[in-house]
Z-matrix of the N, CA and C atoms (Angstrom, degrees):
N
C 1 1.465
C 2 1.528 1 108.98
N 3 1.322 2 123.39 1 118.83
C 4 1.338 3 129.25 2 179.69
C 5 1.540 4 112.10 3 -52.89
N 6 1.432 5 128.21 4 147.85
C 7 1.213 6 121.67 5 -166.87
C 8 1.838 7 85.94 6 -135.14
N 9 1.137 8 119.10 7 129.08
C 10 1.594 9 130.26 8 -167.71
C 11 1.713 10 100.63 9 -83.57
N 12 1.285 11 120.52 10 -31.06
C 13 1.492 12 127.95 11 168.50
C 14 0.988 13 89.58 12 -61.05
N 15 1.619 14 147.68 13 -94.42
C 16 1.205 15 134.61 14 -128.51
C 17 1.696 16 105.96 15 -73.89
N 18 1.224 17 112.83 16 -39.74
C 19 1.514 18 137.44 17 -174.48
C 20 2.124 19 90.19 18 -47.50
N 21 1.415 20 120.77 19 -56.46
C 22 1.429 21 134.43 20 179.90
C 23 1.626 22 102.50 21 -52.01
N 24 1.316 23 108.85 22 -49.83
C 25 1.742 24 116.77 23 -174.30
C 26 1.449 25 106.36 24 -83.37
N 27 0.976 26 130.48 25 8.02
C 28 1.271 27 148.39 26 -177.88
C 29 1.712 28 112.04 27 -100.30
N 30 1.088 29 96.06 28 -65.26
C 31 1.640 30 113.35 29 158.83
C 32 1.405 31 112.20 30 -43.52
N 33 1.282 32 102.75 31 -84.85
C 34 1.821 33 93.67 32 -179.23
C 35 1.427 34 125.58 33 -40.69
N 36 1.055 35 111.81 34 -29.63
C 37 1.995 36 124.61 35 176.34
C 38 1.491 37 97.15 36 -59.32
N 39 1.065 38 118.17 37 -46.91
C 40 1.560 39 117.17 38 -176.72
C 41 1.410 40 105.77 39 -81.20
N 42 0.935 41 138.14 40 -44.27
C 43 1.586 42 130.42 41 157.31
C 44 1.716 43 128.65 42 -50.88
N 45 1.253 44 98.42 43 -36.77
C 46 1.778 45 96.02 44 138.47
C 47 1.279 46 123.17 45 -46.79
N 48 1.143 47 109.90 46 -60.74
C 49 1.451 48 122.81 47 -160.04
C 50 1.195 49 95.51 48 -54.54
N 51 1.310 50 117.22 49 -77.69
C 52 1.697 51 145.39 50 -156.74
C 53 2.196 52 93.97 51 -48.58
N 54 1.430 53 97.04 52 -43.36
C 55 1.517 54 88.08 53 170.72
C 56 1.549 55 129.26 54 -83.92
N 57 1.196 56 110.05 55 38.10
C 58 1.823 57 114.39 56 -170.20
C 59 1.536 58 109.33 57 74.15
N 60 1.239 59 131.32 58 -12.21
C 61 1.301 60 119.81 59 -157.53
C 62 1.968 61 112.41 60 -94.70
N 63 0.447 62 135.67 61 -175.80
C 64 1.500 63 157.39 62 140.34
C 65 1.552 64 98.33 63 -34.93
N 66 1.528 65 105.22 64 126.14
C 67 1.985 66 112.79 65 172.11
C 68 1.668 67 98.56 66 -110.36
N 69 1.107 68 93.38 67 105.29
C 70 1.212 69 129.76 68 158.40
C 71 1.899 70 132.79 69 -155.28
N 72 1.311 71 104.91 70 109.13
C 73 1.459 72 113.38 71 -163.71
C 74 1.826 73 107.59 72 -116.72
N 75 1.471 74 91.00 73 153.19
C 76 1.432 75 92.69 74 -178.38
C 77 1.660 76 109.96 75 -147.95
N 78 1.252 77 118.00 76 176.60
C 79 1.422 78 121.47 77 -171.08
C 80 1.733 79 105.25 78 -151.81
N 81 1.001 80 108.98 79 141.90
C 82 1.984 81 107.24 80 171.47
C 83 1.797 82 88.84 81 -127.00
N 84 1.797 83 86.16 82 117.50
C 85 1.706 84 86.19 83 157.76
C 86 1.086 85 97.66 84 -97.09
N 87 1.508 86 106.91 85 170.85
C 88 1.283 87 132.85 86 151.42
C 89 1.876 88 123.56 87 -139.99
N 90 0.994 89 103.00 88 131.63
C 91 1.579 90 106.83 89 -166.03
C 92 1.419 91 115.50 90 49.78
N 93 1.666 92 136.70 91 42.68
C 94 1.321 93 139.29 92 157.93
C 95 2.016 94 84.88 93 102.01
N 96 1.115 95 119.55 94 -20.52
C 97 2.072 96 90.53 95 -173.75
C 98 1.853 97 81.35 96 -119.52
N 99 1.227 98 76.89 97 167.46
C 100 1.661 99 108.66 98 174.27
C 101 1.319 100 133.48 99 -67.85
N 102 0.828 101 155.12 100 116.15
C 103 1.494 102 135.37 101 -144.52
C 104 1.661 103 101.70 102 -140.25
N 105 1.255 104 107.37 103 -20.74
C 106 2.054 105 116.68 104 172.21
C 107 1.208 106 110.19 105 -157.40
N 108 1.784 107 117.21 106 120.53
C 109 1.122 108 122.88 107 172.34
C 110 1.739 109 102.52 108 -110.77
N 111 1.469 110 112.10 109 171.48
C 112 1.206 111 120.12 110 -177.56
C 113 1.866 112 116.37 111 165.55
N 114 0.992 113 92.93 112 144.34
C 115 1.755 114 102.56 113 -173.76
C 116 1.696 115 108.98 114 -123.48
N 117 1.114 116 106.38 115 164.86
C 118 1.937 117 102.33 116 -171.01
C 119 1.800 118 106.72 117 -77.01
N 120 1.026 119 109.28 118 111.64
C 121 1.058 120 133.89 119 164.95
C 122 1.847 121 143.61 120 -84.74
N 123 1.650 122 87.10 121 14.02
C 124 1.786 123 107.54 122 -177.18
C 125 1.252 124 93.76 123 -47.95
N 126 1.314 125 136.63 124 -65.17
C 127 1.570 126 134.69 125 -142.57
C 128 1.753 127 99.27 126 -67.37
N 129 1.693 128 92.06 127 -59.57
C 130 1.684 129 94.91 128 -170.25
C 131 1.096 130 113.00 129 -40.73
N 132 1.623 131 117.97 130 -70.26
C 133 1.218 132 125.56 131 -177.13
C 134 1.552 133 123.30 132 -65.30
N 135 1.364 134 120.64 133 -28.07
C 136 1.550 135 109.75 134 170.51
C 137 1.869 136 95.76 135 98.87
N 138 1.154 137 115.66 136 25.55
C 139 1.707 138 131.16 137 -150.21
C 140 1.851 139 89.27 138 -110.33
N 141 1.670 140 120.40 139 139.31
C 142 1.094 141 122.13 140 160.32
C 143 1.455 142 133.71 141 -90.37
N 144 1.765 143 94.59 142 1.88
C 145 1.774 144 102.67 143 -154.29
C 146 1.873 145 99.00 144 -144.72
N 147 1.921 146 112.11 145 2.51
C 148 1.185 147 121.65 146 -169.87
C 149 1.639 148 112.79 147 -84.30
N 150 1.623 149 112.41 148 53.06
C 151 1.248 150 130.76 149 177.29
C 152 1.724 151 109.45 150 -67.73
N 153 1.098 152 117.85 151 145.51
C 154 1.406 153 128.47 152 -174.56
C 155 1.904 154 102.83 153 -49.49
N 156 0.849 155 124.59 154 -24.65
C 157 1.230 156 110.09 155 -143.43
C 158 2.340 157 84.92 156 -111.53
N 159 0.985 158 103.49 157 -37.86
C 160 1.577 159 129.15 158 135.70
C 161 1.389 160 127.76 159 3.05
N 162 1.922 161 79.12 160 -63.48
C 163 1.730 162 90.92 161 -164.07
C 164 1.304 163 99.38 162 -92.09
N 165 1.713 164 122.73 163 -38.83
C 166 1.059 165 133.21 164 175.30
C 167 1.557 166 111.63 165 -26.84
N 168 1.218 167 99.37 166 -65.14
C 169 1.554 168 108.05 167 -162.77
C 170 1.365 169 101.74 168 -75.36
N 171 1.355 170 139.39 169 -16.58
C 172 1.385 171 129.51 170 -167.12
C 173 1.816 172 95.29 171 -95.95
N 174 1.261 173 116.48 172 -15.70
C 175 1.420 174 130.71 173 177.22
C 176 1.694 175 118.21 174 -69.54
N 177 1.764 176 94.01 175 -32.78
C 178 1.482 177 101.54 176 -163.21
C 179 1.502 178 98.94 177 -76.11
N 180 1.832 179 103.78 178 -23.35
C 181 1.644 180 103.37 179 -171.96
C 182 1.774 181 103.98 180 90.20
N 183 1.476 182 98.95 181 -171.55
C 184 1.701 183 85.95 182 -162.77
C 185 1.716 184 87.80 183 -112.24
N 186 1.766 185 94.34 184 142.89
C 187 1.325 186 113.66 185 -160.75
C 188 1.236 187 107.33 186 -120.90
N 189 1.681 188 148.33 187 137.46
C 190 1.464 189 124.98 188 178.70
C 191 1.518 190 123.79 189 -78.31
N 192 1.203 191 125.63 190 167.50
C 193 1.454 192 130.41 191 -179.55
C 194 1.024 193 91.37 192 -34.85
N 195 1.226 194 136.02 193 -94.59
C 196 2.240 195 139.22 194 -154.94
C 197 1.318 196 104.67 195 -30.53
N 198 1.278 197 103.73 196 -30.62
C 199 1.895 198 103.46 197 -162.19
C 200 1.287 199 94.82 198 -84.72
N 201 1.194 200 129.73 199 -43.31
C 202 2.161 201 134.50 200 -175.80
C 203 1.396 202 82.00 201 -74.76
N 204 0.939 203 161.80 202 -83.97
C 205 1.473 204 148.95 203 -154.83
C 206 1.203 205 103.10 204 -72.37
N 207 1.154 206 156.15 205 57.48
C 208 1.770 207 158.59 206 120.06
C 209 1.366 208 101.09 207 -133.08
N 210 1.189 209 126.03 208 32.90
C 211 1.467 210 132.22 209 178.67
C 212 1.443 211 117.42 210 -114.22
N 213 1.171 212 138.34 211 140.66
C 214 1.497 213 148.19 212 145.18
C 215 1.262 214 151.37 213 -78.26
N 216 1.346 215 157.32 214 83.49
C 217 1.145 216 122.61 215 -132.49
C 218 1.878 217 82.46 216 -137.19
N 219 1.588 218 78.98 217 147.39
C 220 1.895 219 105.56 218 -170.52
C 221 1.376 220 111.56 219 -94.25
N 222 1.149 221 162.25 220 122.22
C 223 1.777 222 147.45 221 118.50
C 224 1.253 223 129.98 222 -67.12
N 225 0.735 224 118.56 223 167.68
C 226 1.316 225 145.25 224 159.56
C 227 1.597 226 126.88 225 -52.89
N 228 1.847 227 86.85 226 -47.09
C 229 1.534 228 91.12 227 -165.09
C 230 1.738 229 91.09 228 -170.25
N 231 1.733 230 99.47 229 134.55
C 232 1.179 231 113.92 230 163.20
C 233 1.366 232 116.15 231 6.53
N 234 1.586 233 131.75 232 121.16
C 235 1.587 234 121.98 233 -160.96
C 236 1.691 235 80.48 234 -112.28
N 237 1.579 236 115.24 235 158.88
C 238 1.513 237 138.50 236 -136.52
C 239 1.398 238 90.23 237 -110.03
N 240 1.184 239 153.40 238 -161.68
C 241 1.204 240 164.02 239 156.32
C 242 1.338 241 102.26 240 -68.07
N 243 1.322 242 123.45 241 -58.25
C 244 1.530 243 127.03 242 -175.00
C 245 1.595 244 105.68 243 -41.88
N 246 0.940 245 94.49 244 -65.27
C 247 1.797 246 122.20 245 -168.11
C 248 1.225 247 89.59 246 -70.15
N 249 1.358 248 163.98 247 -22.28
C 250 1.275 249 162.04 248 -129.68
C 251 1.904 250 104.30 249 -123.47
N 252 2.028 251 88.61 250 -53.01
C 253 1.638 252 95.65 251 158.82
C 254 0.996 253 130.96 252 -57.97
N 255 1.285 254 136.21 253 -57.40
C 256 1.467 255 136.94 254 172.88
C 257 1.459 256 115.41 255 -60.84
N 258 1.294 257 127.56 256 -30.13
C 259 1.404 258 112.22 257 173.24
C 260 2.162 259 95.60 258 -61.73
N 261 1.369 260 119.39 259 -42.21
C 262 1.330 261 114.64 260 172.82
C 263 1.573 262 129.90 261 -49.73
N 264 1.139 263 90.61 262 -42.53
C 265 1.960 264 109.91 263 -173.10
C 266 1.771 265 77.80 264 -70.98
N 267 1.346 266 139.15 265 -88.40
C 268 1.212 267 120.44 266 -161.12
C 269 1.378 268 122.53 267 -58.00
N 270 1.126 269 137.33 268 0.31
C 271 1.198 270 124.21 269 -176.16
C 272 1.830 271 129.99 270 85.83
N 273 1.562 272 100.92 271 7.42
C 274 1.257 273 113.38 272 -171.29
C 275 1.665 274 110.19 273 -57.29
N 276 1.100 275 127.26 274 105.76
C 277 1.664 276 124.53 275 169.62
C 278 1.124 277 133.21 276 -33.86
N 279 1.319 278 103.40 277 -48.18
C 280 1.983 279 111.41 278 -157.15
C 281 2.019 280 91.03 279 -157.72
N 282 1.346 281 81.69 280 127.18
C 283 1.520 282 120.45 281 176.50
C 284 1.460 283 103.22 282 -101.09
N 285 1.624 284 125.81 283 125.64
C 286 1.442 285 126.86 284 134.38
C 287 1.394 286 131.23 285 -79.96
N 288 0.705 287 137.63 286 159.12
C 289 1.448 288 134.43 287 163.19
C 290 1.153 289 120.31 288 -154.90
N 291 1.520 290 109.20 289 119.67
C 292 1.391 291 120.30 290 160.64
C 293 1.451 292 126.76 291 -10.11
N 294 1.466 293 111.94 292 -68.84
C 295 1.829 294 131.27 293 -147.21
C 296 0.963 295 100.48 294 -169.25
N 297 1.621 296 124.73 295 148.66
C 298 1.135 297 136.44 296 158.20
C 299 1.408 298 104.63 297 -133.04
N 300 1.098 299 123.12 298 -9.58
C 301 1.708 300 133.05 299 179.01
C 302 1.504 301 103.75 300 -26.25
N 303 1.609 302 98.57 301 -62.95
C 304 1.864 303 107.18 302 -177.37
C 305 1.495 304 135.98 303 -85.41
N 306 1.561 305 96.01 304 -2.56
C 307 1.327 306 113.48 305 169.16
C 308 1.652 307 106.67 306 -162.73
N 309 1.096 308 98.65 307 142.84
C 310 1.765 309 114.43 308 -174.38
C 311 1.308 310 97.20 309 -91.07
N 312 0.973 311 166.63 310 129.33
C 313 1.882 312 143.59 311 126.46
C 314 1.012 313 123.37 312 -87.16
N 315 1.214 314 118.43 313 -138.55
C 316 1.762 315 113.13 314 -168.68
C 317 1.255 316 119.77 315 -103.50
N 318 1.375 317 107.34 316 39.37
C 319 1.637 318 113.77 317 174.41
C 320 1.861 319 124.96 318 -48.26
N 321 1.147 320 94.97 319 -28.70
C 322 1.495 321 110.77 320 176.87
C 323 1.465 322 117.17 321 -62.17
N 324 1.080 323 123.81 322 -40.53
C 325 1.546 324 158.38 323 -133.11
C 326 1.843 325 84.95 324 -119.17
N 327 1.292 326 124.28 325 -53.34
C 328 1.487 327 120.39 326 -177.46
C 329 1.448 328 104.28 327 -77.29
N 330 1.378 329 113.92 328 -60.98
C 331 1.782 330 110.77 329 172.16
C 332 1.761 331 108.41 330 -46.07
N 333 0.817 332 117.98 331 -17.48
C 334 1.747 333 121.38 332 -172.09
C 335 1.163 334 94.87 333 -84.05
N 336 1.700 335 136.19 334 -54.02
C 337 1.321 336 145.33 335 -158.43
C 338 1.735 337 83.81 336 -74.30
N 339 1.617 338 140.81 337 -50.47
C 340 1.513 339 124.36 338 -152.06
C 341 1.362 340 122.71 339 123.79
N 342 1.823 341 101.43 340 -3.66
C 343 1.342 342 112.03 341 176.38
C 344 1.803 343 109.83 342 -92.44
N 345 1.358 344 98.84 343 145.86
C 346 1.755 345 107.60 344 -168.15
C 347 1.701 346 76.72 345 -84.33
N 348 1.546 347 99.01 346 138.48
C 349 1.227 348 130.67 347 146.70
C 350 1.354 349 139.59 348 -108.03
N 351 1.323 350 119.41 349 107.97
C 352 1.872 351 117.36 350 -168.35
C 353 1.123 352 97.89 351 -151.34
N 354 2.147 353 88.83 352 119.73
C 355 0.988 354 118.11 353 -177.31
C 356 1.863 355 118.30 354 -105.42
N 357 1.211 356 121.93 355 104.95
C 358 1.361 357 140.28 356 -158.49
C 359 1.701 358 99.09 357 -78.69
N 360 1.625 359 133.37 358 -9.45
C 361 1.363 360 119.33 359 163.61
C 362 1.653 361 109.45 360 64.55
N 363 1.268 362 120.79 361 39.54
C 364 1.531 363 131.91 362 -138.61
C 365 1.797 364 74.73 363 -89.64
N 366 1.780 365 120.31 364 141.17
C 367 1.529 366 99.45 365 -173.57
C 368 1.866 367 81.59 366 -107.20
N 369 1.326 368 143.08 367 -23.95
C 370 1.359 369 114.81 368 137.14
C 371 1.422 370 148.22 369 8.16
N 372 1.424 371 102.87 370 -57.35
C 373 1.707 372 128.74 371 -169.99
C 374 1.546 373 88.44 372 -91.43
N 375 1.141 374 122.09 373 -64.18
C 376 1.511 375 140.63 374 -164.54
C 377 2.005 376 92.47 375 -44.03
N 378 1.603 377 94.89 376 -65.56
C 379 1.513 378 97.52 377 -175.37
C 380 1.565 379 135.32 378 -42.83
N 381 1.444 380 101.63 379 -50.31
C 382 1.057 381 129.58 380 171.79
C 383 1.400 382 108.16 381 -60.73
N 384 1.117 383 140.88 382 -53.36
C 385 1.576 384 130.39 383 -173.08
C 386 1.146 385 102.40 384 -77.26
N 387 1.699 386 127.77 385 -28.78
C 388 1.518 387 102.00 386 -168.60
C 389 1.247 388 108.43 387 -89.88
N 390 1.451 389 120.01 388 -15.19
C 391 1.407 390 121.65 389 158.05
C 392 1.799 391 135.49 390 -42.14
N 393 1.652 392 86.29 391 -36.04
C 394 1.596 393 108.12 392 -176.21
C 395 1.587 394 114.59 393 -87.06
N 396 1.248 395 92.22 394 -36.45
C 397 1.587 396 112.83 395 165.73
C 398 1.690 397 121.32 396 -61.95
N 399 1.054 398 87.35 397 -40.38
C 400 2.161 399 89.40 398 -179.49
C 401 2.104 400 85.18 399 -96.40
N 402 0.653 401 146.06 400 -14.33
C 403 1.579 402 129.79 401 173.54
C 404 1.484 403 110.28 402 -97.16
N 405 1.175 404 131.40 403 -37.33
C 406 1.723 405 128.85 404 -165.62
C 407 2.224 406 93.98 405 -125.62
N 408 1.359 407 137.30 406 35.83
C 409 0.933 408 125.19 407 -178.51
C 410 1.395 409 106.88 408 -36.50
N 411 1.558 410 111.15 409 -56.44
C 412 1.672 411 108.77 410 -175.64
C 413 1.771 412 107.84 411 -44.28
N 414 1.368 413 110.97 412 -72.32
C 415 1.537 414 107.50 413 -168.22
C 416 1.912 415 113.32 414 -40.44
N 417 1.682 416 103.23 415 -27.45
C 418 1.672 417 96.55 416 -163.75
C 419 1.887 418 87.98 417 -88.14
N 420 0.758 419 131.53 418 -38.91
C 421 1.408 420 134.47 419 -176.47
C 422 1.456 421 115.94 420 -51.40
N 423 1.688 422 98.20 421 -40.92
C 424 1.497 423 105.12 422 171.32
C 425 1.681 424 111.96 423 -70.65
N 426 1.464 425 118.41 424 -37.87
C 427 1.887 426 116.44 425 176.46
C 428 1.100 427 99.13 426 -52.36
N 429 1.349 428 132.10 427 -71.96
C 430 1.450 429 141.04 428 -140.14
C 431 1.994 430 104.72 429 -76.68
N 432 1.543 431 114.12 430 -17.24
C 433 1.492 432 111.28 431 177.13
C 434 1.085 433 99.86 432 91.79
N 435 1.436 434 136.01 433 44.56
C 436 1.249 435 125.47 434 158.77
C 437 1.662 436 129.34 435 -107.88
N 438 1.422 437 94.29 436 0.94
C 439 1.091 438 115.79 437 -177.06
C 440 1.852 439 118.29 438 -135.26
């Protein structure tokens, strides 16, 4: 069954893409609509910390505690420690995620904190990174800190 959140975070990953950058897209609902979308934007912007999930939230604008705790927020792909904290620091509940096939993150570390994690194995998300991954290794090596 198509899910229009992930289908939205899906979109933006390709709008990464489509702009030189890294595909990775994200969405924060709140109460069933969307309220901040955003995809990783390191390259465009020249940003060390402008991770999809990142932009989302800096997109949604500033929201109060009640509102991050009745909120959802979607990726693309396995969210990083960075991205992993701030869904914590706000209080975000429940994480989707695309894929983790091509990257693991700190899902452990969020289920540990109390946040629902569900991972949908999206082969979309899957495609797209390993695509980006076997064409730009340098650029994805550089997101993830391996370089």
């Amino acid at each position: 069954m198509p899910d229009p959140f992930l289908d939205a975070a899906i979109e933006e990953a390709g709008l990464g893409l489509a702009e030189g950058g890294i595909p990775i897209g994200s969405v924060l609902i709140l109460d069933g609509n969307v309220v901040g979308r955003g995809h990783n934007r390191r390259v465009q912007k020249g940003s060390p910390i402008l991770h999809g999930e990142m932009d989302a939230l800096e997109n949604a604008g500033r929201l109060v505690a009640s509102e991050y705790r009745r909120s959802v927020i979607y990726t693309t792909l396995s969210p990083c420690h960075m991205c992993s904290g701030a869904i914590l620091l706000y209080g975000i509940p429940k994480v989707v995620i695309g894929e983790n096939r091509t990257f693991l993150g700190a899902e452990d570390h969020l289920r540990g904190n109390g946040v629902e994690v569900v991972v949908v194995d999206d082969q979309r998300c899957v495609d797209m990174m390993t695509g980006f991954i076997e064409s730009r290794p340098d650029l994805w090596n550089e997101d993830i800190g391996e370089v």
